[in-house]
C-alpha positions, 0 to 999 in steps of 0.5 A: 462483460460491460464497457463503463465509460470514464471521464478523465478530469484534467488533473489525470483522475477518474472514477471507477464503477462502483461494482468493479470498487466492491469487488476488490474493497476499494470503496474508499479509493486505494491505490492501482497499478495502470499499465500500458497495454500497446494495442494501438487502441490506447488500452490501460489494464488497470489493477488494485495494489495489495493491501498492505499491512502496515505497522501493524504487528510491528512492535510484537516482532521487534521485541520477539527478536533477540538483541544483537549486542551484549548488555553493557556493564554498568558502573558507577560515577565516583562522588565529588 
């Protein structure tokens, strides 16, 4: 294992290796999770959020659920 140096910007941001992006398809940025890890060092293990889905497959699940209420009976208006 190497140790890689990071330059933190003042906004808090900073670039991960690019080999470490590849690994876990974060090439385009992503969310992580750094936690704190308490080793009297200032030590953060960082870790990339699953992937999510999003609303993809959403439409094709809602229309396989059945409808929780009946149909409602339709009537006509009586003409003026």
């Amino acid at each position: 294992m190497t140790d890689t140096t990071l330059t933190v910007s003042d906004e808090g941001q900073a670039v991960l290796p690019l080999k470490w992006r590849k690994a876990h398809g974060l090439q385009a940025g992503g969310p992580c999770d750094a936690k704190e890890i308490n080793d009297g060092k200032g030590s953060l293990l960082i870790t990339p959020r699953a992937s999510r889905r999003g609303a993809k497959g959403l439409l094709k699940f809602l229309l396989e659920q059945e409808a929780s209420f009946r149909p409602v009976e339709r009537h006509t208006l009586p003409a003026r």
